[in-house]
Structures are given as structure tokens and as C-alpha cells.
C-alpha positions, -999 to 999 in steps of 0.1 A, spaced: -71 758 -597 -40 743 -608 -39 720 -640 -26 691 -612 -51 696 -592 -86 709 -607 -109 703 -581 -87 715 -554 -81 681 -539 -45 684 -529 -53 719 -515 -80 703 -490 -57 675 -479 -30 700 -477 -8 681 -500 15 687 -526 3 664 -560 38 644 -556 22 629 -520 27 593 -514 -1 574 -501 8 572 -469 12 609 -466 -22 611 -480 -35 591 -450 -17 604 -425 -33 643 -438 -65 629 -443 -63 615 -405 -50 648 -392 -80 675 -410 -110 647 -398 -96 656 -369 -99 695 -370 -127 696 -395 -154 669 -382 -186 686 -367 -183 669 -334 -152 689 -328 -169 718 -338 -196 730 -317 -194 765 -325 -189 767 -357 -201 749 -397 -177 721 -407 -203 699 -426 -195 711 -456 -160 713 -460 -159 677 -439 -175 665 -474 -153 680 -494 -126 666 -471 -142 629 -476 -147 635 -510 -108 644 -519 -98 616 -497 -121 590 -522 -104 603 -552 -73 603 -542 -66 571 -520 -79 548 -548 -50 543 -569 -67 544 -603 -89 572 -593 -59 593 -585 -42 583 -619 -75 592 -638 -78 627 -617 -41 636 -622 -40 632 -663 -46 668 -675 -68 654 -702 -99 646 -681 -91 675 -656 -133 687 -653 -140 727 -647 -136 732 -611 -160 748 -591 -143 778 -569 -136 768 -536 -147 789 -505 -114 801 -483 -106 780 -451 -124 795 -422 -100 798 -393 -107 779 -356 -128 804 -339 -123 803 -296 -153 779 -285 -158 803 -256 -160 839 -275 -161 825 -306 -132 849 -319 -105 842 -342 -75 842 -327 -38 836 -338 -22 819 -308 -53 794 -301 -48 766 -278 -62 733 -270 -65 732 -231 -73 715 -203 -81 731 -166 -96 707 -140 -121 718 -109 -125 694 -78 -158 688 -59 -158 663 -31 -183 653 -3 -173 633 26 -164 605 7 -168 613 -27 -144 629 -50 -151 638 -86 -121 658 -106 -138 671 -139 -114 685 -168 -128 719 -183 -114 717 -222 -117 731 -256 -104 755 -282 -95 786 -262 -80 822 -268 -59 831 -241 -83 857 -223 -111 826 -224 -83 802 -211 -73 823 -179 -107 831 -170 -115 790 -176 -90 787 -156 -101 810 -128 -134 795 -128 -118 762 -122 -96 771 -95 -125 790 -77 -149 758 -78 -121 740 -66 -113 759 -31 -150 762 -26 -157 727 -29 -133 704 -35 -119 700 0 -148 687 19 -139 648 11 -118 626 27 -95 610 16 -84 623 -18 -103 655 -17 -74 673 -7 -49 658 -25 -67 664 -56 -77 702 -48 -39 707 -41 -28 693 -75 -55 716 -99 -53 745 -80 -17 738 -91 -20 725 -127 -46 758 -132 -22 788 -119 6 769 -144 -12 772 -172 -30 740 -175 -28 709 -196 -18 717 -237 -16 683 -253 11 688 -277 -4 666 -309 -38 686 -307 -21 719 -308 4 708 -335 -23 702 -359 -43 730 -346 -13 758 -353 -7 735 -389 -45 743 -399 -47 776 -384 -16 789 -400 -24 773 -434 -58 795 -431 -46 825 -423 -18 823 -456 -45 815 -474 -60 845 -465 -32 865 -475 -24 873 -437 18 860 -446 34 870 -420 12 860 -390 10 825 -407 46 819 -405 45 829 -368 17 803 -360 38 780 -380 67 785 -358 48 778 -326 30 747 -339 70 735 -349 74 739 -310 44 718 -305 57 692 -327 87 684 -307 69 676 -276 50 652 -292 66 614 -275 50 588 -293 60 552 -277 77 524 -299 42 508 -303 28 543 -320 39 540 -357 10 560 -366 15 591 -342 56 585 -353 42 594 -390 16 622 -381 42 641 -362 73 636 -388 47 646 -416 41 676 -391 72 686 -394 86 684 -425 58 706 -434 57 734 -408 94 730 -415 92 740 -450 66 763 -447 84 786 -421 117 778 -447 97 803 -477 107 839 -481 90 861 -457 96 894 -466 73 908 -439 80 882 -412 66 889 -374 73 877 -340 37 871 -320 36 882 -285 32 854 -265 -3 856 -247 3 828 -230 32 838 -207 21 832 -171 25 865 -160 -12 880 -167 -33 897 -142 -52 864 -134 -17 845 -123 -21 870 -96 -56 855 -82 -42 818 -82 -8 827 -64 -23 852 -40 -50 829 -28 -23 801 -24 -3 827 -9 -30 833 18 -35 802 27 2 797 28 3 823 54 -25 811 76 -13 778 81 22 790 92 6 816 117 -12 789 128 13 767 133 36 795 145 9 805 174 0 768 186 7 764 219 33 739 226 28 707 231 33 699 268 34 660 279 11 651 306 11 622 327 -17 606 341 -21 603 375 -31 577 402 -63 570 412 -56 593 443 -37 619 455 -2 602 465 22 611 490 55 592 489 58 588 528 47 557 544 33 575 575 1 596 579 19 629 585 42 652 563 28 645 531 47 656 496 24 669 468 32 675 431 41 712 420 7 726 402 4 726 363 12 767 362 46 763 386 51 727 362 53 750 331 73 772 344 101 746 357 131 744 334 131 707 315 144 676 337 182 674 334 195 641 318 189 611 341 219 599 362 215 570 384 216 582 425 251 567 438 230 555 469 193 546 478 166 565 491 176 549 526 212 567 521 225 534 518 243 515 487 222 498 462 215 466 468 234 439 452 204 416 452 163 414 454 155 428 487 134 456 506 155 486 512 169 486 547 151 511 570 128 523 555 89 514 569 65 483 558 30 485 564 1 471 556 21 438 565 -6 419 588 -22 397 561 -14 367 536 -15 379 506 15 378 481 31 397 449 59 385 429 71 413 409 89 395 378 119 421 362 129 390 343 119 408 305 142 440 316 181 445 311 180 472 335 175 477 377 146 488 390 135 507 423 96 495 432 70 509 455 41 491 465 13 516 472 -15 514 493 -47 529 482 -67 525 513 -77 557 526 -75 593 512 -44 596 505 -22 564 486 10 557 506 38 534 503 38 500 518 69 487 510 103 494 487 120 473 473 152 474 449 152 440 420 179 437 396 182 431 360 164 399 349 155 396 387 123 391 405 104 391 445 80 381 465 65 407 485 44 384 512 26 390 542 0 420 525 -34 430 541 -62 424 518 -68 458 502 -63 482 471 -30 490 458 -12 497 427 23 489 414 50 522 412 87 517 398 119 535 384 140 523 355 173 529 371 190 532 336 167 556 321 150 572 348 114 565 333 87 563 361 58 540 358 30 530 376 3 495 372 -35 495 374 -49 493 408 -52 460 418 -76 442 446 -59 415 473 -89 397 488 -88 374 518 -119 353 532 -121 323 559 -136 292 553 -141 254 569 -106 250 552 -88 280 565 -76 309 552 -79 318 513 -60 347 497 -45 360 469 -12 353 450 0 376 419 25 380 394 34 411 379 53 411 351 73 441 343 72 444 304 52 473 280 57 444 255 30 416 242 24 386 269 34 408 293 1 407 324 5 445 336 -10 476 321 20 504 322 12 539 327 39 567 323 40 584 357 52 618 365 79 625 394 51 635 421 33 609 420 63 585 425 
């Protein structure tokens, strides 16, 4: 041991005799941190935590120090053991690229989520199998619940086939110690490597303005990996880097993401396509007012074969051949039925900007018929009077867009009694908006 320092307290702190007292902190902070025996699960720390505590005692009382830096009292030094390097806590291996790292597995049920990190002191062949291991728990169970069990398999499966999580202040101080071992093993010229990548480390440390004691850990960092790579290496070495992404087990994670990939696009790719049906009336519908020569609607296969509908454009005339209407009216010509009762229907278009082409339809019998036609206007409305009690429904055309929709059935009663006559009287508003009093249901061509 050196006259300055005959007990080797300086060499366990890792400081040069000239430290201030800060510095002496700050290193006594950092190698708790690497040597304690909670952090050390595969390996015996007790002891040189003691000797750790022990140099810290003499040397952050200021008249300790003093007394334990005069020559004059230095005492015969016992002969310290050499640092034992960080072993993997997986194999248990010594390794000269170690790294702290984090993998995280998923494991959901229905509604119940639970992302666990997988951590420690790995080599790189322990990391990528951790890592494996992870991923693998995580496609087998981690998508099963809703809603974040996806969401949460999607980002580790991720964050594992990257690499993982390497805190940048835990592997700074873990390169420091482990390079400082192996020097003092006499193994030179991989200790400067290690000292290099723990420099790399060090810069990605981001301490916030509130962190003063992180902002002096990680400048103490590197001013001494700086001048420790700075010495004369006569034998200096460039490690491989084990930690590249391109191993064999990068291959597992981006092939099974790769499958899945795939699978989702065939499936999307073979979907059939989505093909808009409209519901139909309560009956089969022809739109002719009399018994015979009934229209039906094309069937579903000839419907999918049919070209698309052509953009709307309004007919210059009306079903009667005629010009529109300029005002609320039935449509000249053509038949009303069903016209021997008392019943009444004001159709209100009063909500809409746009003309509109209405069918009442009778749904007495087998077959639903219209009773009468009738053309409103924009912000129009009629009466359609004189209706035989019955069951009918409500048909129109937007004569702007071309959209065809049809009401829910509705029931006109009449009964006689010691007063007379008593029927019913409705009003229909035309609106798919709130207060409006009519159901709307999209309606395909045939069955208008």
C-alpha cells in the first residue's frame, strides 16, 4: 500500500488521496450501490461492503482523514484481497460487456392486465434468451385482456426484439467498477475497452435541474473514465460488441412479428367486401297500385353482379310523365285507393331543404301497394285525407340526393259510436334528426 494511503482506503472508494469531500460522497454513493448484498444475489459482497463503510468513516470525518493521511501514524496494512468482477446473475459468469437490463412479459385476463419487468445483471447470451422468454410469455398470454392487453403486448414484444431497457446511470457505474476490476487484475487492455463503453453510458445520463446529486455522480463519472481511458495503452483493444441486434435470437422476435404481420394482411386481403344491405318492408312490395303486373326486386346474386348506381340526377318529369309539381299535391293520373275512409296524414317536409316524391303504401293484403303519390316541396307539407282504416307505412325520395327511405308501419283505426264517427289523424315528420316523430329506414330501389 501506498504511504498516502496504508489501509487502502482511497483504493476502495476509488479515489485519488487529493479527493475533495464531496467527491468522497459522491464515490462512496456510487460503490454502496454496486457492492451492497441486496444487489448481489449471486455473489459475496459482505465483506468488502465493510471495508467500503469502514473507508468511508475514516475518511468523511475531517479530523479522521487528517490523522489517517500524516505518514507518521500510517499503521501496517493488512493486504487487500483483489476486486472480484460482477459475475452475470443468470450464469453467474464474468463477462466484459455486462449490462443492467430490463425485458418486460405481459399476462392479461379479461380484464386484468399485469406487465412485469424481467431485470438484472446480464451477459449478452443470458439477456437474449431473457428476452426470448419474455416475448414468448407475452404472445401466449398477454392478449387475452381487454382493454390494455393488447396495447401492452404490442409495446414489449417491441421493447424486447430492440434490445430492451439499459438505464444509462446503472450501467455507467457498472462498466466504471467492472473496468476498475479487471485493471486491477492486470487484464489492461480489456479495462480500457469497458472504460470506453461505460464513457458512452455516461452521456446518456439526463439528470433534471432538480437532480444536483445525479449532476455530480455523472460528471465525477466522467472525469474519471475520461482519465482513465486518457493512460498509455500500449496493448489497447476494441471489444466486439455482443450487444448488436443482429444475433440469432433477433430472428425469433421479428419472424414471429413477421407472421403475424402477414396473417392479418391475408386476412384482410381475402375479406369479402363489404356489401350495404337495406332492410326491407314488412312485405313483399310492388310499386303498382293495382292487383296485376307486379315489379319485384333483382335477387341478392343478380344485385352483386349489377354495376354500382350511377350518380343521382333528378328525372326532368314525374313518374306520371308530367312536370314536377310546382306545389304540394298528388301526382295527376296516377291511381288513389284505399280512399273510402276518414282517416288523415299530414306528411310535414318542413325540417328539409330539399323536394321530396312520397308514396303512401298499403299493407293490407299479401302484397304492399301504393295508395297514393304525392310530390311536397322544400319546407312544404300535406294532408293526405279520406284513408280506410288499415296498415300502411310511409315511402319517399330525396329529389336532391336520390336517398330512398321508408317509415315504420303505422295502424289507422276507425270505430262508430253514439257520437259518430272516430278516426285517426297523424303527423309525420320528415327528419332523421332529434324531435323528429318518424323512425327512418334506408330503403333500397325495389322496394320503392
Amino acid at each position: 500500500m501506498s504511504t498516502r494511503d496504508p489501509l487502502g482506503y482511497y483504493a476502495v472508494l476509488e479515489l485519488h488521496h487529493e479527493a475533495s469531500e464531496e467527491q468522497i460522497k459522491a464515490a462512496y454513493r456510487r460503490r454502496a450501490m454496486v457492492l451492497h448484498p441486496d444487489r448481489n444475489p449471486g455473489r459475496d459482497t459482505t465483506e468488502q461492503f465493510q471495508a467500503l463503510n469502514e473507508a468511508f468513516e475514516a475518511l468523511s470525518d475531517s479530523a479522521a482523514r487528517a490523522k489517517y493521511d500524516t505518514p507518521a501514524a500510517a499503521p501496517t496494512a493488512p493486504a487487500q484481497p483483489p476486486p472480484e468482477p460482477i459475475k452475470c446473475s443468470a450464469c453467474g459468469k464474468v463477462s466484459a460487456q455486462p449490462r443492467v437490463a430490463v425485458y418486460r412479459s405481459v399476462r392479461s385476463f379479461l380484464l386484468v392486465t399485469i406487465r412485469k419487468p424481467i431485470s438484472g445483471v446480464f451477459c449478452s447470451e443470458c439477456a437474449q434468451k431473457k428476452a426470448l422468454k419474455a416475448s414468448a410469455t407475452t404472445w401466449l398470454l398477454g392478449w387475452w385482456g381487454l382493454p390494455w392487453g393488447p396495447v401492452y403486448s404490442v409495446q414489449a414484444l417491441l421493447d424486447n426484439m430492440f434490445g430492451g431497457t439499459h438505464p444509462p446511470l446503472e450501467n455507467a457505474r457498472l462498466l466504471a467498477y467492472q473496468a476498475y476490476c479487471f485493471h486491477a487484475l492486470g487484464r489492461h487492455d480489456i479495462a480500457f475497452a469497458i472504460a470506453e463503453d461505460g464513457l458512452k453510458f455516461c452521456r446518456k445520463i439526463r439528470p433534471t435541474s432538480r437532480q444536483a446529486a445525479l449532476v455530480i455522480e455523472r460528471d465525477d463519472l466522467d472525469r474519471r473514465l475520461k482519465s482513465f481511458v486518457a493512460q498509455e495503452r500500449p496493448n489497447a483493444v476494441r471489444l466486439k460488441n455482443s450487444w448488436k441486434l443482429a444475433n440469432r435470437f433477433f430472428a425469433f422476435h421479428a419472424g414471429a412479428m413477421g407472421l403475424v404481420a402477414a396473417a392479418i394482411t391475408l386476412a384482410i386481403v381475402n375479406a369479402p367486401l363489404y356489401e350495404r344491405t337495406f332492410p326491407k318492408g314488412p312485405m313483399p312490395y310492388s310499386s303498382q297500385a293495382l292487383a296485376a303486373g307486379a315489379i319485384t326486386a333483382p335477387s341478392a346474386s343478380v344485385a352483386r353482379q349489377m354495376p354500382p348506381p350511377p350518380v343521382f340526377v333528378r328525372p326532368r318529369t314525374a313518374p306520371n310523365g308530367k312536370p314536377w309539381p310546382m306545389v304540394a299535391g298528388y301526382l295527376n293520373g296516377e291511381p288513389q285507393t284505399r280512399a273510402g275512409g276518414h282517416s288523415e296524414i299530414t306528411i310535414d317536409n318542413g325540417q328539409n331543404d330539399s323536394d321530396v316524391f312520397v308514396k303512401l303504401v298499403s299493407l293490407s293484403g299479401n302484397i304492399a301497394r301504393p295508395a297514393r303519390q304525392i310530390f311536397i316541396p322544400a319546407n312544404g307539407k300535406f294532408t293526405i285525407k279520406s284513408i280506410e282504416a288499415g296498415r300502411y307505412d310511409v315511402r319517399y325520395q330525396d329529389l336532391k340526393t336520390g336517398t330512398r327511405s321508408r317509415s315504420d308501419g303505422l295502424t289507422l283505426s276507425e270505430t262508430a259510436d253514439a257520437r259518430g264517427i272516430r278516426y285517426s289523424v297523424m303527423t309525420l315528420t320528415l327528419q332523421r334528426a332529434r324531435n323528429g316523430n318518424m323512425a327512418i329506414h334506408d330503403l333500397a330501389e325495389g322496394e320503392f
